[in-house]
C-alpha positions, -999 to +999 in steps of 0.1 A: +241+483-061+264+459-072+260+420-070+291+397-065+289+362-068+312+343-040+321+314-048+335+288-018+333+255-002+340+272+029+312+285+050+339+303+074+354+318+040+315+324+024+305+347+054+339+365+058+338+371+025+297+383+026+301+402+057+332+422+041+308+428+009+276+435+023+291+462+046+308+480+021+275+485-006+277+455-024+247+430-026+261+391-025+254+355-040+268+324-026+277+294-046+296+260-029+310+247-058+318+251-099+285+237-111+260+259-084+280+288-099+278+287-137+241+279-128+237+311-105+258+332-129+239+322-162+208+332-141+221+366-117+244+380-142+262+391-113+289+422-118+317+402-104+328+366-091+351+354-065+362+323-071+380+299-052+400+272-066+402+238-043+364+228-044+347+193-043+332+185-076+341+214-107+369+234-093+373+272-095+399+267-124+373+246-147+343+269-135+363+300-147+371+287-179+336+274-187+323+311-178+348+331-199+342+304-226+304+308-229+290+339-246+260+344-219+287+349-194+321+361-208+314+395-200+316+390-162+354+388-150+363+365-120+386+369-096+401+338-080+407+338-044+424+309-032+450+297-011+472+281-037+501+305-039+524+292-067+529+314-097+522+283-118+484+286-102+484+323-104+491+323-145+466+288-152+438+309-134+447+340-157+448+314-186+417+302-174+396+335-179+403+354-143+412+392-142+430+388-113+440+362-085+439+370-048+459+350-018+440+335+010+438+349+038+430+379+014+431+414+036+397+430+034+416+462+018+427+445-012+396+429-018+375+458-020+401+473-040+400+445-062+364+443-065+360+479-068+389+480-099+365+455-117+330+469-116+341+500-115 
């Protein structure tokens, strides 16, 4: 079974996110910030992370690059799943290390699409 790694400061957004997940086949990890989620990554090695952007503390943008940066986690892609909509924010998260960048409020169809493109 698969393990995603969500990453949100959002409870609302953390158990939408884990309920769409979890009833679909996929085994979930929840992180509330950059820092909780390069820890839980290093650790889980999870198949995939969602990552939002706007987060107290690290945000998804600096997380993303620190994990595509560091060898023990450059193999696991992130997808960032945020609410900032410009293309400006949609080509820095690709610069950043993301394999693909999804609008909040995301549609549960193009999620597991999304998720299922990347693991495979």
């Amino acid at each position: 079974m698969a393990l995603v790694l969500i990453v949100d400061d959002s409870p609302t957004e953390q158990h939408v996110l884990t309920q769409v997940l979890e009833k679909n086949g996929f085994e979930t990890l929840v992180a509330s910030d950059g820092e909780e989620a390069i820890s839980m990554a290093e650790t889980s090695q999870p198949d995939l992370i969602l990552m939002d952007v706007v987060m107290p503390g690290m945000n998804g943008f600096q997380a993303t690059r620190q994990l595509s940066r560091n060898p023990g986690t450059s193999d696991i892609p992130v997808v960032m799943v945020t609410s900032k909509n410009q293309e400006t924010d949609r080509i820095w998260g690709l610069r950043q290390g993301a394999v693909d960048y999804l609008m909040k409020p995301v549609k549960q169809d193009d999620l597991l699409a999304t998720v299922r493109a990347r693991i495979g």
